[in-house]
C-alpha positions as CSV (number, residue, x, y, z in Angstrom):
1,X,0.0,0.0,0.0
2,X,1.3,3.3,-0.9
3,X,2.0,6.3,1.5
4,X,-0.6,8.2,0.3
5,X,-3.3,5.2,1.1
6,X,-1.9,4.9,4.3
7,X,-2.4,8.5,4.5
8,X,-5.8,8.5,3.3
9,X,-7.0,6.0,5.7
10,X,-5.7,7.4,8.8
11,X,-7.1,11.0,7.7
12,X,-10.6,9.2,6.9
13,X,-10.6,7.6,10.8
14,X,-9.5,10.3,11.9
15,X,-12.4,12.9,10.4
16,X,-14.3,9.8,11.7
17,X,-13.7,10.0,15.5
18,X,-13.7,14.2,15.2
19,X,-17.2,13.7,13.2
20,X,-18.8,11.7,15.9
21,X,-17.2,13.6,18.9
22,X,-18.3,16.6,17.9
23,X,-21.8,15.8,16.6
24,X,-22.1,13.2,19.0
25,X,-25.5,14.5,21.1
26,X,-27.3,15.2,17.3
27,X,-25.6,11.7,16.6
28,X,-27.0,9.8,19.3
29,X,-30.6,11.1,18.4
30,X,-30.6,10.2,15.3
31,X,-28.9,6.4,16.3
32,X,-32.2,6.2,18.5
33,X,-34.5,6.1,15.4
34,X,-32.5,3.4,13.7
35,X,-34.7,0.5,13.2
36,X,-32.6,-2.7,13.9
37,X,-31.9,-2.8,18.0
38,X,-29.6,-4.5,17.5
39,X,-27.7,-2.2,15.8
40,X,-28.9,0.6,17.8
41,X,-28.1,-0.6,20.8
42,X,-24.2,-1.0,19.9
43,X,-24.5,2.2,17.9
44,X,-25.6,4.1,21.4
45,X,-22.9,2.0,23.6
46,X,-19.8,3.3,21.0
47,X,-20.8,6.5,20.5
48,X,-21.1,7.5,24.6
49,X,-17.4,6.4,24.9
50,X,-16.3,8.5,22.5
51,X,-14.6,11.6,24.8
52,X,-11.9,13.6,24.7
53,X,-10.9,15.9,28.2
54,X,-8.5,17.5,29.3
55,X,-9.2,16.8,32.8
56,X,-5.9,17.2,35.2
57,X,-3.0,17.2,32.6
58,X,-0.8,16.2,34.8
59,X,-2.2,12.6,34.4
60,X,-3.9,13.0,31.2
61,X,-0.8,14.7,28.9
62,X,2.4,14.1,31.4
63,X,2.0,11.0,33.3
64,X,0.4,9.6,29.7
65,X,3.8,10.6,27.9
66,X,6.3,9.2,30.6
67,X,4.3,5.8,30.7
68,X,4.5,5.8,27.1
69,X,8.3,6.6,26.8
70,X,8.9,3.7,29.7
71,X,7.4,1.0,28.1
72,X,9.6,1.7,24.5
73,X,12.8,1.9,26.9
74,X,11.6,-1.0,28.7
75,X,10.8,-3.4,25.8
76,X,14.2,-1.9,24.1
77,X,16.2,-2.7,27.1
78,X,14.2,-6.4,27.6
79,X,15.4,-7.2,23.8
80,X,19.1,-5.7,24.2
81,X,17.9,-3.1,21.1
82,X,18.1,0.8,20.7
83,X,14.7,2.2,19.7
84,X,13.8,3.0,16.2
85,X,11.7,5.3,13.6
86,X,11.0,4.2,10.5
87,X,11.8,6.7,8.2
88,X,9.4,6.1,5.7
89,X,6.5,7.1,7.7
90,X,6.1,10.8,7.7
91,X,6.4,12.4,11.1
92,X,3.1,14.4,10.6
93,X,1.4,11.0,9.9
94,X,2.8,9.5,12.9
95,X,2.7,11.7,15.8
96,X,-0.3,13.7,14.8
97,X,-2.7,11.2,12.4
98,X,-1.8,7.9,13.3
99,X,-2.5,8.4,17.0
100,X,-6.0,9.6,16.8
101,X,-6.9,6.9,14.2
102,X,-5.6,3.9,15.7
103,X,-6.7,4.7,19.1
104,X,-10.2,5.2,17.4
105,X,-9.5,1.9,15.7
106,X,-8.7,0.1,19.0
107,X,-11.5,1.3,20.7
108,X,-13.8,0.4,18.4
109,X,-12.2,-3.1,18.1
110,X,-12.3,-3.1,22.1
111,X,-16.1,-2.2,22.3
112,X,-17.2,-4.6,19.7
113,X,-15.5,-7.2,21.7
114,X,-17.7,-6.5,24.6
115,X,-20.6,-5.6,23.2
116,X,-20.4,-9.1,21.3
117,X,-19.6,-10.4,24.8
118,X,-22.3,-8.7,26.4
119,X,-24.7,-10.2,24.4
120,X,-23.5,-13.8,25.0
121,X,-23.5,-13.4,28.6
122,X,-27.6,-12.2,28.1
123,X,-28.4,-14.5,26.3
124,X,-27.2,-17.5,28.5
125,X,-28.4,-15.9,31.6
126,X,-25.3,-14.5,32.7
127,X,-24.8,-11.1,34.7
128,X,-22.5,-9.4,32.4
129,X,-21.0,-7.6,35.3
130,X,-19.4,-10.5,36.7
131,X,-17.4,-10.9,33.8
132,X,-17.0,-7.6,32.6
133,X,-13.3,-6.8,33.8
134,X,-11.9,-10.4,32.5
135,X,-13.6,-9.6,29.1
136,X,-12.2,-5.9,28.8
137,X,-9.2,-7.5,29.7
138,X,-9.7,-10.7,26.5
139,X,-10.6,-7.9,24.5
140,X,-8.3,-5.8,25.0
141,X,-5.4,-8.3,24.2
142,X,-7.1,-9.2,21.6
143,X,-7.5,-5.4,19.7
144,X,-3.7,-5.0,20.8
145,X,-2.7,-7.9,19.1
146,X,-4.8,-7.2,15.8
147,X,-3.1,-3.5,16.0
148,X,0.4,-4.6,16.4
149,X,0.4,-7.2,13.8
150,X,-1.8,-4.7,11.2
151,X,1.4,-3.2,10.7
152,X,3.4,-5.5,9.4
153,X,6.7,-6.0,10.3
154,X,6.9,-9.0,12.3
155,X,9.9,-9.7,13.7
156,X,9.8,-10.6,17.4
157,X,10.6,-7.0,18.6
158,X,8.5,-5.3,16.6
159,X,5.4,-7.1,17.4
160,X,5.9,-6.9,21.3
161,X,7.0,-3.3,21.5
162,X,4.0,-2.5,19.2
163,X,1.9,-5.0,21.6
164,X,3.1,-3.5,24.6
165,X,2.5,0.3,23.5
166,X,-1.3,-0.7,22.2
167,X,-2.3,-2.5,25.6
168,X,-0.7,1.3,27.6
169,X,-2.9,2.7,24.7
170,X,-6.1,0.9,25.6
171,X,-5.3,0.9,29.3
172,X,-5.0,4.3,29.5
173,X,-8.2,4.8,27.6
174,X,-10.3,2.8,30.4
175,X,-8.3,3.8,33.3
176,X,-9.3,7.1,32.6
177,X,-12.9,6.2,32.3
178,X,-12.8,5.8,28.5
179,X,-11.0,9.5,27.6
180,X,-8.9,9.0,24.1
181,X,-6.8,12.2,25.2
182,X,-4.3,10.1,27.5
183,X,-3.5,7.3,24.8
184,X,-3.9,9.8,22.3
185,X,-1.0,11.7,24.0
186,X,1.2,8.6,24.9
187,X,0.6,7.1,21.1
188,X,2.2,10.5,20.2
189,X,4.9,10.8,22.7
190,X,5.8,7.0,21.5
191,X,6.1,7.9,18.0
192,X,7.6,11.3,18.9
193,X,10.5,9.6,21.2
194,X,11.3,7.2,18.4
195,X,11.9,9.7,15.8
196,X,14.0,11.8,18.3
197,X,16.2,8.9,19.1
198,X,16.7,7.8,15.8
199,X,17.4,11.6,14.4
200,X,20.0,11.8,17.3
201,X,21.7,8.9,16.6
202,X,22.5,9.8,12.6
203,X,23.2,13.2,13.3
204,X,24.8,13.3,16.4
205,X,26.5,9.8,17.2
């Protein structure tokens, strides 16, 4: 796929999640008169968890960064590596696009997980709130996983420092009762830290 698809498709998920943040009240009207319940009722359930706050920065911009920048040093120093960027992503597409699309992707791979989960669990008869942290927990391995191995380079490395990051990403996201600005933040920071380290070690080293 060419770097302008790639581009395309992060700018379209991204105009996606800004769409529905913003025109989310007018949104969730209109979701109420859709005909299948079904679909509906998922419709409702995704588009509440869409949020993006400020809240205290110090947790949601600086704690977010530093837990982001841990786990790539972490992972790095596990696997006896120095932390790359891949040049041919474009910086603008990775610390400003990338992180507001693939958090939105996650999420919604996270919530269709337990909505999917949900409705098992009612259907058998099961309180879902019994196994609701176990099944965030499946899912959100699970919508790591996918994330990490979506792009494509699979050496051993790669996939768990990609792995690792997602699961911060989609930890942070529910740990701050479902705010995308934390992991939007630390997906940034990660991307960020990457291309600083590798810039510093061509032109400086």
């Amino acid at each position: 796929m060419g770097e302008l698809e790639v581009c395309a498709q992060h700018l379209l998920l991204a105009l996606a999640f800004f769409t529905i943040l913003i025109w989310r009240k007018a949104l969730l009207k209109r979701v109420q008169k859709t005909g299948n319940p079904g679909q509906r009722r998922f419709l409702v359930f995704f588009i509440r968890n869409i949020k993006l706050e400020l809240g205290d920065w110090r947790k949601t911009v600086f704690l977010a960064a530093a837990s982001a920048i841990f786990v790539v040093l972490s992972v790095a120093w596990l696997f006896g590596v120095t932390p790359s960027y891949d040049a041919s992503i474009p910086i603008f597409l990775a610390v400003v696009l990338a992180p507001v699309s693939e958090q939105f992707l996650l999420v919604l791979l996270l919530l269709l997980g337990l909505y999917v989960l949900e409705r098992l669990c009612s259907r058998r008869g099961l309180s879902f709130k019994h196994y609701e942290l176990l099944s965030s927990v499946c899912c959100l391995l699970f919508s790591a996983f996918i994330l990490a191995a979506y792009h494509g380079n699979f050496s051993v490395y790669s996939l768990v420092a990609r792995f690792a990051s997602f699961l911060l990403f989609g930890g942070l996201w529910m740990l701050s009762k479902r705010n995308f600005l934390p992991a939007i933040v630390a997906h940034s920071a990660t991307n960020l830290f990457l291309f600083l380290v590798t810039w510093l070690a061509l032109t400086v080293f």
